[in-house]
Structure formats: structure tokens, C-alpha cells
N, CA, C and O atoms as a Maestro MAE file, in Angstrom:
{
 s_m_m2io_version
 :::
 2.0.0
}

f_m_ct {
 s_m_title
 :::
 protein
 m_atom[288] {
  # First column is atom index #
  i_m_mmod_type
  r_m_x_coord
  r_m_y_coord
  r_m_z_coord
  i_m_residue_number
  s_m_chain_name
  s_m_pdb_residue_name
  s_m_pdb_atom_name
  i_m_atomic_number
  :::
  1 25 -58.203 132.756 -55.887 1 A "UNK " " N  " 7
  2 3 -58.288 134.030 -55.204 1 A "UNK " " CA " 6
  3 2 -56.917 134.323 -54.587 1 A "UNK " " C  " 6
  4 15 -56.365 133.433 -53.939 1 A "UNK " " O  " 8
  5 25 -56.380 135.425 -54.737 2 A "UNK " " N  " 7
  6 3 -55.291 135.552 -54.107 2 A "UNK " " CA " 6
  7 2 -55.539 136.875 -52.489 2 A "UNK " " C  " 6
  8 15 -56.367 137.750 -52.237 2 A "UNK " " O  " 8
  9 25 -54.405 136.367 -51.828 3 A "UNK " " N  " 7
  10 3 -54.791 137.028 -50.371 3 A "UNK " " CA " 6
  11 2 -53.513 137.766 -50.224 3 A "UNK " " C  " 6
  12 15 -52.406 137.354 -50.569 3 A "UNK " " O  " 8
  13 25 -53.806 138.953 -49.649 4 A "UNK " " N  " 7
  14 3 -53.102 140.062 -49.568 4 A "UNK " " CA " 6
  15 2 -52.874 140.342 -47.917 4 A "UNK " " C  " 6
  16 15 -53.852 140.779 -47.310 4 A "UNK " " O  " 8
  17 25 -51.757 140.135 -47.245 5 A "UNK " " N  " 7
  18 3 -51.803 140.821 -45.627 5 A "UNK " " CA " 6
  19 2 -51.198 141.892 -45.611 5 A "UNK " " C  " 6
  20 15 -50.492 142.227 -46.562 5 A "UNK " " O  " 8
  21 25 -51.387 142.818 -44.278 6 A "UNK " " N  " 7
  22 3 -51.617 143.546 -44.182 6 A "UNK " " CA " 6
  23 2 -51.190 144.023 -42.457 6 A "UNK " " C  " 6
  24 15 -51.990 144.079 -41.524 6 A "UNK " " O  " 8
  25 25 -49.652 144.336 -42.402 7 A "UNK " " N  " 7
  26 3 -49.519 144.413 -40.969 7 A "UNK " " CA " 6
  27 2 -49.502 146.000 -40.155 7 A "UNK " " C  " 6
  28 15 -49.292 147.071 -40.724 7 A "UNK " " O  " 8
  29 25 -49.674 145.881 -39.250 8 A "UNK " " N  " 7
  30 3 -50.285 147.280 -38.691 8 A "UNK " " CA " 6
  31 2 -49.789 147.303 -37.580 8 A "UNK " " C  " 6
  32 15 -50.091 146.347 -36.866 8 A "UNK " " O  " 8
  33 25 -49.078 148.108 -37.128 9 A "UNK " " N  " 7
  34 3 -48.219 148.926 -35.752 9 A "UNK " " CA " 6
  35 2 -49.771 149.381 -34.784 9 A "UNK " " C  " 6
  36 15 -49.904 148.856 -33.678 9 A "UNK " " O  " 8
  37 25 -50.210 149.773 -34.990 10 A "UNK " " N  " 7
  38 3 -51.418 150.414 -34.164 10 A "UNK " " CA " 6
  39 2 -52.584 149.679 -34.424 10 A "UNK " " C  " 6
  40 15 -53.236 149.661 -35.468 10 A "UNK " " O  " 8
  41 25 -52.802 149.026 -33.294 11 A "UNK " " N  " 7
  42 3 -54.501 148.058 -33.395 11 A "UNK " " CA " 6
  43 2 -55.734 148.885 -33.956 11 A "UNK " " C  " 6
  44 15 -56.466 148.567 -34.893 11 A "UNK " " O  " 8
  45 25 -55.805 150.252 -33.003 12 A "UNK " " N  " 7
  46 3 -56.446 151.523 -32.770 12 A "UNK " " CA " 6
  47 2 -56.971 151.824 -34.513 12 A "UNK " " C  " 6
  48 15 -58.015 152.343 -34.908 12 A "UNK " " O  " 8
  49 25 -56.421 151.564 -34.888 13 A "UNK " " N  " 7
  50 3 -56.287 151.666 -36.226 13 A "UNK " " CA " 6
  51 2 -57.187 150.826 -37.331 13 A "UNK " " C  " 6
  52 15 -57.631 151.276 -38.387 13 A "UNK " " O  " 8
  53 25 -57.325 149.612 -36.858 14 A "UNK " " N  " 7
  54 3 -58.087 148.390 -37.578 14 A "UNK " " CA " 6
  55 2 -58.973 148.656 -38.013 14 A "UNK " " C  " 6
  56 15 -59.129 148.370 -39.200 14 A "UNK " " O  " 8
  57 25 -59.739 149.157 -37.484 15 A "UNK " " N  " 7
  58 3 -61.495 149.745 -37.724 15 A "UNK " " CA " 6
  59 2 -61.150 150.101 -39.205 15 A "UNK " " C  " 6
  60 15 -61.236 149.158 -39.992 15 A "UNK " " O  " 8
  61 25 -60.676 151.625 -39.842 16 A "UNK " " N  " 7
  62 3 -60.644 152.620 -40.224 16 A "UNK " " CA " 6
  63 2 -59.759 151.850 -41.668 16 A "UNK " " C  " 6
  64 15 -60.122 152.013 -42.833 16 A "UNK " " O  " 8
  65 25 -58.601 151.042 -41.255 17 A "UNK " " N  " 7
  66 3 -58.252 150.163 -42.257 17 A "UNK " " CA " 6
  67 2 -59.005 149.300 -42.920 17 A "UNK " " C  " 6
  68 15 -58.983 148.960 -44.103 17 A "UNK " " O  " 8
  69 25 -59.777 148.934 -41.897 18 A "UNK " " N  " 7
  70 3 -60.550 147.565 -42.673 18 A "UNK " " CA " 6
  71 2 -61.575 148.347 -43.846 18 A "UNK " " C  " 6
  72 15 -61.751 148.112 -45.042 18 A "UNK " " O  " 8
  73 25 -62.137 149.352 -42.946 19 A "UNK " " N  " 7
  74 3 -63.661 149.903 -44.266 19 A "UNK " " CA " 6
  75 2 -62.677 150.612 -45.498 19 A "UNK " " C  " 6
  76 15 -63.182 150.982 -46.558 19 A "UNK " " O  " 8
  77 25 -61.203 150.748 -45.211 20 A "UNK " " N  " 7
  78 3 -60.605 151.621 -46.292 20 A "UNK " " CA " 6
  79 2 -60.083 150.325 -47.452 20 A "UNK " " C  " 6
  80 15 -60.027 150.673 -48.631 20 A "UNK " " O  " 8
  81 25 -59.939 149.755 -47.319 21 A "UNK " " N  " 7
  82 3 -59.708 148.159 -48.065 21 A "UNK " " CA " 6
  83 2 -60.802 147.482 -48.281 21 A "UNK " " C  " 6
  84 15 -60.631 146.447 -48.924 21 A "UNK " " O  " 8
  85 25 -62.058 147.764 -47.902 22 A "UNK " " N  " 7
  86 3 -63.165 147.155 -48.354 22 A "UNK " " CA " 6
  87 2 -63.670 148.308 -49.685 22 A "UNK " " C  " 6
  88 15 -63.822 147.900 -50.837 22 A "UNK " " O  " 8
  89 25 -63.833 149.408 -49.388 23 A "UNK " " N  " 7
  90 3 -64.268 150.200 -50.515 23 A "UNK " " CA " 6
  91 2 -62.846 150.155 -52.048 23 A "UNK " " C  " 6
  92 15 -62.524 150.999 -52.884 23 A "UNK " " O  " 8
  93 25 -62.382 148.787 -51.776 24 A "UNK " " N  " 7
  94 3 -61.476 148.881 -53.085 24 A "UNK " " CA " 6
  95 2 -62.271 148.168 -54.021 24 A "UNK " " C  " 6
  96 15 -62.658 147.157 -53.435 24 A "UNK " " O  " 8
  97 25 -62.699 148.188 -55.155 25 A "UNK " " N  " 7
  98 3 -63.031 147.244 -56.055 25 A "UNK " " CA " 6
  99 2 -62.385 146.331 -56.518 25 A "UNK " " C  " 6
  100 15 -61.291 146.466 -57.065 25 A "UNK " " O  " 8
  101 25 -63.332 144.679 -56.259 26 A "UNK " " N  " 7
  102 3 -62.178 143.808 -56.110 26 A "UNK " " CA " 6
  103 2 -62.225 142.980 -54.916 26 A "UNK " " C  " 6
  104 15 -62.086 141.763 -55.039 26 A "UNK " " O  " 8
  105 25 -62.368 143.397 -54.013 27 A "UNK " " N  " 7
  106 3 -61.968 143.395 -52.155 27 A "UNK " " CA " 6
  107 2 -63.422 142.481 -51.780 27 A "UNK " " C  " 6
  108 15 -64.562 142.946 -51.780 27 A "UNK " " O  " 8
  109 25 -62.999 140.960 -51.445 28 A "UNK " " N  " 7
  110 3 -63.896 140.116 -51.426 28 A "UNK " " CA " 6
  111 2 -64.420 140.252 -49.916 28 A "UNK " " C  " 6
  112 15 -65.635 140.238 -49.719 28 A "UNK " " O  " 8
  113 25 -63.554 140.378 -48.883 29 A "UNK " " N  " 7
  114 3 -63.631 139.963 -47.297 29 A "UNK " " CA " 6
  115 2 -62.402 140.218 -47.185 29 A "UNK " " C  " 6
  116 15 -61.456 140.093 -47.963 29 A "UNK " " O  " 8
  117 25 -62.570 140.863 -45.369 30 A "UNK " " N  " 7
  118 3 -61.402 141.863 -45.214 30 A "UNK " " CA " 6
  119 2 -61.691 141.082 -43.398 30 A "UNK " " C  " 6
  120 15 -62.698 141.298 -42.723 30 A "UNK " " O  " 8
  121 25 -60.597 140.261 -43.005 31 A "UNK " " N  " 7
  122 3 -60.638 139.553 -42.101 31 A "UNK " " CA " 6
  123 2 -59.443 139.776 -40.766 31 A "UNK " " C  " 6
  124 15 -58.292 139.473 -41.083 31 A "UNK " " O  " 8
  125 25 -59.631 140.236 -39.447 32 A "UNK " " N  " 7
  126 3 -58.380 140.272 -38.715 32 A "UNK " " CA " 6
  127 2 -57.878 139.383 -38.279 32 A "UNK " " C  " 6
  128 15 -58.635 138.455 -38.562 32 A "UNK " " O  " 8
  129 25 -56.889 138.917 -37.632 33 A "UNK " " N  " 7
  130 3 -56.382 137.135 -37.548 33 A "UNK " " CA " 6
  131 2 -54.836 137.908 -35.789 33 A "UNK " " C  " 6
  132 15 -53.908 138.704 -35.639 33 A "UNK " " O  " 8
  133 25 -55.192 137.457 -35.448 34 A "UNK " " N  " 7
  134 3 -54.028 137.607 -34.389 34 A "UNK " " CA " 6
  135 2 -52.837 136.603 -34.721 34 A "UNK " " C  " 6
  136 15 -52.817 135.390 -34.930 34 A "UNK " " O  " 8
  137 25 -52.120 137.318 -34.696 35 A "UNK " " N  " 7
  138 3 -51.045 135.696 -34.933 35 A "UNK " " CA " 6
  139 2 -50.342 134.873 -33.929 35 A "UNK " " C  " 6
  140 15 -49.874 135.094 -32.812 35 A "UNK " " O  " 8
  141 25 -50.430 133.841 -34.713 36 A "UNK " " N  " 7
  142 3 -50.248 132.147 -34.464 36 A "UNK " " CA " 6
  143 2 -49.131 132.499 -33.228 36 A "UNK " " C  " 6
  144 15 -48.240 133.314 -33.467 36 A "UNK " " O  " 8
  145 25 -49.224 131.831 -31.867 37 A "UNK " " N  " 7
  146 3 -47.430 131.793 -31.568 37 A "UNK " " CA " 6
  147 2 -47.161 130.123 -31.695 37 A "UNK " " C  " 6
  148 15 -47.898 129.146 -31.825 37 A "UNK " " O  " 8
  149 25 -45.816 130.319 -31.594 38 A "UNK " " N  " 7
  150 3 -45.262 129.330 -32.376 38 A "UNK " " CA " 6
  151 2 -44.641 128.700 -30.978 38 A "UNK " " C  " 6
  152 15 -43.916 129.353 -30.227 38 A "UNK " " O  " 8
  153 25 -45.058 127.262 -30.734 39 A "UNK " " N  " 7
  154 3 -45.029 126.380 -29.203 39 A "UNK " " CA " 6
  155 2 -43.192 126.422 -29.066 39 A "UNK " " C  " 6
  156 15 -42.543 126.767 -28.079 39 A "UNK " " O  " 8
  157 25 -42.911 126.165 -29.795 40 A "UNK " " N  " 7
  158 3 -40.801 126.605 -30.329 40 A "UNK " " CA " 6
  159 2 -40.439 127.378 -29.485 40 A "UNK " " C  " 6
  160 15 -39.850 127.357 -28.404 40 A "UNK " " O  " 8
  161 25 -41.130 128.450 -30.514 41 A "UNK " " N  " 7
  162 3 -40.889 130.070 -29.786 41 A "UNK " " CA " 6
  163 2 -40.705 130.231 -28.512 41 A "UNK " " C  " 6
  164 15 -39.715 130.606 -27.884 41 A "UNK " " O  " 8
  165 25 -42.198 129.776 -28.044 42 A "UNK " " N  " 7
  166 3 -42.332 130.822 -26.696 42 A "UNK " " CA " 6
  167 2 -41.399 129.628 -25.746 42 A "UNK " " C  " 6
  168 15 -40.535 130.067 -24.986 42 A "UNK " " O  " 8
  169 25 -41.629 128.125 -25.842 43 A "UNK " " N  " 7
  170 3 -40.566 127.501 -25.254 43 A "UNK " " CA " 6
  171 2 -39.326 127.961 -25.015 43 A "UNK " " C  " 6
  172 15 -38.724 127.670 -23.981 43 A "UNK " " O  " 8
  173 25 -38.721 128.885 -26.147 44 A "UNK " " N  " 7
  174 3 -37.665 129.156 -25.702 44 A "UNK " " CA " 6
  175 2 -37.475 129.921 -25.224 44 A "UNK " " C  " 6
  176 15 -36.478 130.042 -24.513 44 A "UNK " " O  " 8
  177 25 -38.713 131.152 -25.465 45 A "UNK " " N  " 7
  178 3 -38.456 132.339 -24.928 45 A "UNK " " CA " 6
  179 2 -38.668 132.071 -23.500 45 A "UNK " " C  " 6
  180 15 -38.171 132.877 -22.714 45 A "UNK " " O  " 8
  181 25 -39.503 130.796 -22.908 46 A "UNK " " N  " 7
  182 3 -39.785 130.523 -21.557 46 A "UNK " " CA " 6
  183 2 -38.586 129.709 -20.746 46 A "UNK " " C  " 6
  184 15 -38.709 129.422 -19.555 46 A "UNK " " O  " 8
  185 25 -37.486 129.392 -21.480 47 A "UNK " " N  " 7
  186 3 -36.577 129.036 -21.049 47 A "UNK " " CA " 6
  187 2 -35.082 129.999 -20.830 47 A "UNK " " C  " 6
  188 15 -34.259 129.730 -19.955 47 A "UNK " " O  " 8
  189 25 -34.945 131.095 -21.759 48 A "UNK " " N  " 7
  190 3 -34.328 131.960 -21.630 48 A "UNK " " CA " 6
  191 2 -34.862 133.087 -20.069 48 A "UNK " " C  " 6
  192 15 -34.202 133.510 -19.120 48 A "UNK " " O  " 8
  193 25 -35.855 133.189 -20.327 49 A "UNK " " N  " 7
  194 3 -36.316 133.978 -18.859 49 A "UNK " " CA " 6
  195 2 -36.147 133.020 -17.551 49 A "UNK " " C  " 6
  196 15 -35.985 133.444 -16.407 49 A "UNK " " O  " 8
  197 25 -36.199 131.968 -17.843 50 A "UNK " " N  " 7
  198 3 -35.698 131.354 -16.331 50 A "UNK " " CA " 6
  199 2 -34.504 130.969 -16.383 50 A "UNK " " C  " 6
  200 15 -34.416 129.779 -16.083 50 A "UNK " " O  " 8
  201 25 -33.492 131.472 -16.644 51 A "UNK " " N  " 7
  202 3 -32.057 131.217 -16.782 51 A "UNK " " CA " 6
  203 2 -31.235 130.185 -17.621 51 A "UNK " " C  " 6
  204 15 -30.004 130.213 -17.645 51 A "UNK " " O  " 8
  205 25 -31.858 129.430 -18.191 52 A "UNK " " N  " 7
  206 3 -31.413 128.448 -18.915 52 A "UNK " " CA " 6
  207 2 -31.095 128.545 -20.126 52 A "UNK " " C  " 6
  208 15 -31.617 128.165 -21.175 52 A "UNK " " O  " 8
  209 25 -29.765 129.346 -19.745 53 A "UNK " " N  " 7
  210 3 -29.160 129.889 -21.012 53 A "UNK " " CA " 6
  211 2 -27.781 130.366 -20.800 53 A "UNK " " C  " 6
  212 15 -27.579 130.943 -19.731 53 A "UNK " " O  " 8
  213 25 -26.781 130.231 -21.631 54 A "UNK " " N  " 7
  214 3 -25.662 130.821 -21.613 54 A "UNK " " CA " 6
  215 2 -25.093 131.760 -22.120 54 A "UNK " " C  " 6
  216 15 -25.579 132.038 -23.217 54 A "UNK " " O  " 8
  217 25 -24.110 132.512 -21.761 55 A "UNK " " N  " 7
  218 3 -23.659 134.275 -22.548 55 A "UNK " " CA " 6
  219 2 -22.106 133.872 -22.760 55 A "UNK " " C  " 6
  220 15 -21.213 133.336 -22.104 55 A "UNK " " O  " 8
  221 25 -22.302 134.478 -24.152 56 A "UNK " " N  " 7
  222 3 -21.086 134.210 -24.530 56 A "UNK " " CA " 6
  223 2 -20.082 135.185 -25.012 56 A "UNK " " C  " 6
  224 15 -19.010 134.877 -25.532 56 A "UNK " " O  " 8
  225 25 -20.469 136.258 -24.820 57 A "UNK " " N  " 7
  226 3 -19.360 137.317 -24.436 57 A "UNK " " CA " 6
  227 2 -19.721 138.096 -25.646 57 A "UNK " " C  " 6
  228 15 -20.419 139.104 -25.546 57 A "UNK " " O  " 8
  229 25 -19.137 137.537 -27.133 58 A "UNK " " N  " 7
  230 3 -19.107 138.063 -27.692 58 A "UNK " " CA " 6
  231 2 -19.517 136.932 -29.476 58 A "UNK " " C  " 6
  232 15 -19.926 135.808 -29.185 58 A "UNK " " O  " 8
  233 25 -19.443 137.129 -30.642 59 A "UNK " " N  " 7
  234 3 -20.124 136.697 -31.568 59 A "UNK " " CA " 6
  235 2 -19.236 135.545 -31.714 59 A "UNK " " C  " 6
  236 15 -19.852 134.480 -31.703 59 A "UNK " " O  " 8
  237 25 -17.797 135.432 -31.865 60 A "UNK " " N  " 7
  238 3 -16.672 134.862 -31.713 60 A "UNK " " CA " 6
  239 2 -16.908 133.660 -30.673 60 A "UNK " " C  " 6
  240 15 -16.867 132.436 -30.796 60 A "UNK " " O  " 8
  241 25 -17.155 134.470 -29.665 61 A "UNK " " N  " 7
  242 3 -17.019 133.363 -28.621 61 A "UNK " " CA " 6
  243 2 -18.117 132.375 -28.804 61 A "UNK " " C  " 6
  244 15 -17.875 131.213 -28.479 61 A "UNK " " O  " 8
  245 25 -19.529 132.734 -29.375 62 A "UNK " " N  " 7
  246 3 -20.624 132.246 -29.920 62 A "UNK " " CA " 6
  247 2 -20.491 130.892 -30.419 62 A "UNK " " C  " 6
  248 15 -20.791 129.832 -29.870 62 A "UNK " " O  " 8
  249 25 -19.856 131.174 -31.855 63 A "UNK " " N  " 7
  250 3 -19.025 130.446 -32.982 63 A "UNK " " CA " 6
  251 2 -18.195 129.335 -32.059 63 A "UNK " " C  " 6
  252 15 -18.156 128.145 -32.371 63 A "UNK " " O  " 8
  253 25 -17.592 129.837 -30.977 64 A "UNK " " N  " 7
  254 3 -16.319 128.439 -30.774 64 A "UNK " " CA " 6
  255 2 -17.476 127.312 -30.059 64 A "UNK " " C  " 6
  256 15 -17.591 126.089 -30.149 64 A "UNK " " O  " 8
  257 25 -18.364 128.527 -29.206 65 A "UNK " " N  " 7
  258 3 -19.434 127.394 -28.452 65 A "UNK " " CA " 6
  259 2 -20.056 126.368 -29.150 65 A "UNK " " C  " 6
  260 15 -20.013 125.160 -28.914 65 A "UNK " " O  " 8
  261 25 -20.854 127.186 -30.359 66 A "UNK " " N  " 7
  262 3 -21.612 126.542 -31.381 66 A "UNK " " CA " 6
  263 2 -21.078 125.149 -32.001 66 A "UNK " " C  " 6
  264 15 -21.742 124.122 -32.144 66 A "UNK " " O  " 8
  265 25 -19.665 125.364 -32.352 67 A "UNK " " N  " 7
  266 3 -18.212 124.510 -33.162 67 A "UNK " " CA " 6
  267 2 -18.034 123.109 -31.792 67 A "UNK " " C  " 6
  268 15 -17.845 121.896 -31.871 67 A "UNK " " O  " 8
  269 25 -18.166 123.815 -30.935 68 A "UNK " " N  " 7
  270 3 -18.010 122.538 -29.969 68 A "UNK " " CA " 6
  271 2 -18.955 121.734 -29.449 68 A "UNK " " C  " 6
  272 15 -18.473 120.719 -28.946 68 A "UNK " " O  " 8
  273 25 -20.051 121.814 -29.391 69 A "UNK " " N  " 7
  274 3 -21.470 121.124 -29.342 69 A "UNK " " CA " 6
  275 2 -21.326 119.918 -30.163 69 A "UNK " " C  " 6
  276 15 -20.933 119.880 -31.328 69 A "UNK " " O  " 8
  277 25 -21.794 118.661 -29.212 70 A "UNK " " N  " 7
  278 3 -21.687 117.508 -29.617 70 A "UNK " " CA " 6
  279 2 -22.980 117.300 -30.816 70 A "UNK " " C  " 6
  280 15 -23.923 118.086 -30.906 70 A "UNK " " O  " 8
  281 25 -22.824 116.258 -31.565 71 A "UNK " " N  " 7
  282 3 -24.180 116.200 -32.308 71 A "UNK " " CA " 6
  283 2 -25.254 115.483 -31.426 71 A "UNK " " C  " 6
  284 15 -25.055 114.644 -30.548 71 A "UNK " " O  " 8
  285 25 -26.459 116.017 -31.867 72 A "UNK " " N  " 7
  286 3 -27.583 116.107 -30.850 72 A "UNK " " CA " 6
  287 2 -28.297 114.967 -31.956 72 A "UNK " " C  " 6
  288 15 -29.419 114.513 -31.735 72 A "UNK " " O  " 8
  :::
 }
 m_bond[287] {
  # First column is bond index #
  i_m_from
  i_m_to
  i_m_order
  :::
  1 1 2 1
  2 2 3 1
  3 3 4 2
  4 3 5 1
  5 5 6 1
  6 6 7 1
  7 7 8 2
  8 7 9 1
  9 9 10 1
  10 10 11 1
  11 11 12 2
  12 11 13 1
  13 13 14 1
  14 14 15 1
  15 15 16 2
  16 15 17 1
  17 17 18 1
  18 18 19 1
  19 19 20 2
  20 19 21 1
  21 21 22 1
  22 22 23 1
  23 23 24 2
  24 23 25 1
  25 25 26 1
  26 26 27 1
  27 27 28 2
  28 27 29 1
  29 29 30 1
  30 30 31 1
  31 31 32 2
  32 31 33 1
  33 33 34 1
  34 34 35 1
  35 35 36 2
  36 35 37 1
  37 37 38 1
  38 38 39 1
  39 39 40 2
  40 39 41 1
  41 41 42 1
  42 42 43 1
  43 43 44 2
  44 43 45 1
  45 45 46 1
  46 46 47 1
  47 47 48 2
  48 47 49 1
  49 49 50 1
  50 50 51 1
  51 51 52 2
  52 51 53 1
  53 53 54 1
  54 54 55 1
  55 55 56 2
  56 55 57 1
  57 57 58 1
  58 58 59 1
  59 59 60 2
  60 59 61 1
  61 61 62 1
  62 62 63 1
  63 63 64 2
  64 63 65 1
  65 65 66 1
  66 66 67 1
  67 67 68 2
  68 67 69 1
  69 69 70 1
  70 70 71 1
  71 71 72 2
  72 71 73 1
  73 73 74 1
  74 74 75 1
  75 75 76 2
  76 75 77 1
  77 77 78 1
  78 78 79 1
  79 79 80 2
  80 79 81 1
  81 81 82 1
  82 82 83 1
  83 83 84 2
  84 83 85 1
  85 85 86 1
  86 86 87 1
  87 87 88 2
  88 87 89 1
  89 89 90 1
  90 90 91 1
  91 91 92 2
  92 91 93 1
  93 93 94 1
  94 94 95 1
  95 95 96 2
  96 95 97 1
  97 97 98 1
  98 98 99 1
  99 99 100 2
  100 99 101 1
  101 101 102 1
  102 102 103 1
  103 103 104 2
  104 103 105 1
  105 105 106 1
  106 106 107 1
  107 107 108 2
  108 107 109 1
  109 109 110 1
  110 110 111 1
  111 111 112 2
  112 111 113 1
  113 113 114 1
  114 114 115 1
  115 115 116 2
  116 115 117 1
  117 117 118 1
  118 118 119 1
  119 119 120 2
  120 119 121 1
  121 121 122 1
  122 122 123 1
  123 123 124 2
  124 123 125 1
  125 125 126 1
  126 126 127 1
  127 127 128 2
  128 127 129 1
  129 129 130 1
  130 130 131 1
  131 131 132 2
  132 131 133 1
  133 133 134 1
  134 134 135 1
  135 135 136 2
  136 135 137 1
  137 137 138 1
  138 138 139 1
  139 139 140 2
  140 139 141 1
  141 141 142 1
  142 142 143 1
  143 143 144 2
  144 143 145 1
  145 145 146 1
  146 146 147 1
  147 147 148 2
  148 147 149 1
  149 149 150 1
  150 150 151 1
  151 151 152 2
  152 151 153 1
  153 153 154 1
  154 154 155 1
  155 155 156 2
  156 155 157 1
  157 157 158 1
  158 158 159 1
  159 159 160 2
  160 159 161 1
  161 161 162 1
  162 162 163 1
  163 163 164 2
  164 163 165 1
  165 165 166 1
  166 166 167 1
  167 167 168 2
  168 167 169 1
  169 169 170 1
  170 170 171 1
  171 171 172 2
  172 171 173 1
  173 173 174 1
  174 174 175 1
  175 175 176 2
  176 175 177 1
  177 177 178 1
  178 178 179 1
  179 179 180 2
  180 179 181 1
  181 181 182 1
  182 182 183 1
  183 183 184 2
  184 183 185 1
  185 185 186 1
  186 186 187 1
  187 187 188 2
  188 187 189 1
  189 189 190 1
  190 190 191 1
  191 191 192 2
  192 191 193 1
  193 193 194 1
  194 194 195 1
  195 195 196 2
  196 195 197 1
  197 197 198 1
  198 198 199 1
  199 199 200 2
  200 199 201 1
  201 201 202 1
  202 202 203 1
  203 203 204 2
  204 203 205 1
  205 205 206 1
  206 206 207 1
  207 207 208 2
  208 207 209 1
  209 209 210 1
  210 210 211 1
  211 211 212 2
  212 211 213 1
  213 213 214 1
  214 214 215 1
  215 215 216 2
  216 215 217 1
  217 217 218 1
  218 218 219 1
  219 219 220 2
  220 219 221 1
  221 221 222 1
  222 222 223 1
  223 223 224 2
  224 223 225 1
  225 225 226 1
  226 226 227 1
  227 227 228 2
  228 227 229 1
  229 229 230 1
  230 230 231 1
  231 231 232 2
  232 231 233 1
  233 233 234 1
  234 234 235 1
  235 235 236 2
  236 235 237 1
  237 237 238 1
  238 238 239 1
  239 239 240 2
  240 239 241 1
  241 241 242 1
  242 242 243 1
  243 243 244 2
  244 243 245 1
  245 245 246 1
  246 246 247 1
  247 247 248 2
  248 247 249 1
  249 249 250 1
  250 250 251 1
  251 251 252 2
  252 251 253 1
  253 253 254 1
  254 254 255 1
  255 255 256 2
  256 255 257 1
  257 257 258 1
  258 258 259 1
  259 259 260 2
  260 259 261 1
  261 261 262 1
  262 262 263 1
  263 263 264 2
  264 263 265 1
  265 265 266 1
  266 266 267 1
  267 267 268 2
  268 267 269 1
  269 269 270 1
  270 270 271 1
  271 271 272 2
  272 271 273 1
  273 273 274 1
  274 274 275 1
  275 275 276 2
  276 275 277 1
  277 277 278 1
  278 278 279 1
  279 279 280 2
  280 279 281 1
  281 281 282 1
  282 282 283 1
  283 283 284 2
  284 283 285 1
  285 285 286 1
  286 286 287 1
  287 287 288 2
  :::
 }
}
């Protein structure tokens, strides 16, 4: 079986999508799924909001930071 997604800007919307993808012939189950967050992610995003982070001016300056980082 192959699976087809299906992303959508407006939740409001779901209802009206789902019965319009079910009346396709073909169309086994038509399922909504919130997505996954990713423990990475929001770690970092939870570490950037509490300051633990550095600015580096510009893309350049990025690069020399990046270039100088010891191996981890």
C-alpha cells in the first residue's frame, strides 16, 4: 500500500479535506497525525531562548567560529 501526506496551513480545514480524499476511488483510510517533535529540536530551541547561545555577526564570522571549535 502506498501512503500519500498531505500538509495543510489551516487546521479549520481538516474536516472538509479529509471527506474530499475519501470520496477518491482507491482511498483506503484517511488519518490526521500531529507531528512528532523531535527531543534535538526543541532542546535546542530550549536552549537558544535561555541565552545559551552565541551571535556571530555575520555568515563569515560564523565559518571562522565553526573552523575553530575543538573536536567534540
Amino acid at each position: 500500500m502506498t501512503r500519500l501526506t498531505v500538509s495543510i496551513e489551516n487546521p479549520d480545514m481538516l474536516r472538509d479535506i479529509k471527506k474530499a480524499i475519501k470520496m477518491i476511488r482507491g482511498v483506503v483510510s484517511v488519518k490526521a497525525e500531529k507531528p512528532k517533535s523531535n527531543p534535538t529540536t526543541i532542546a535546542a530551541i530550549e536552549e537558544a531562548r535561555s541565552g545559551k547561545c552565541f551571535f556571530c555577526g555575520s555568515f563569515e564570522n560564523y565559518k571562522k567560529a565553526v573552523a575553530n571549535l575543538d573536536d567534540v
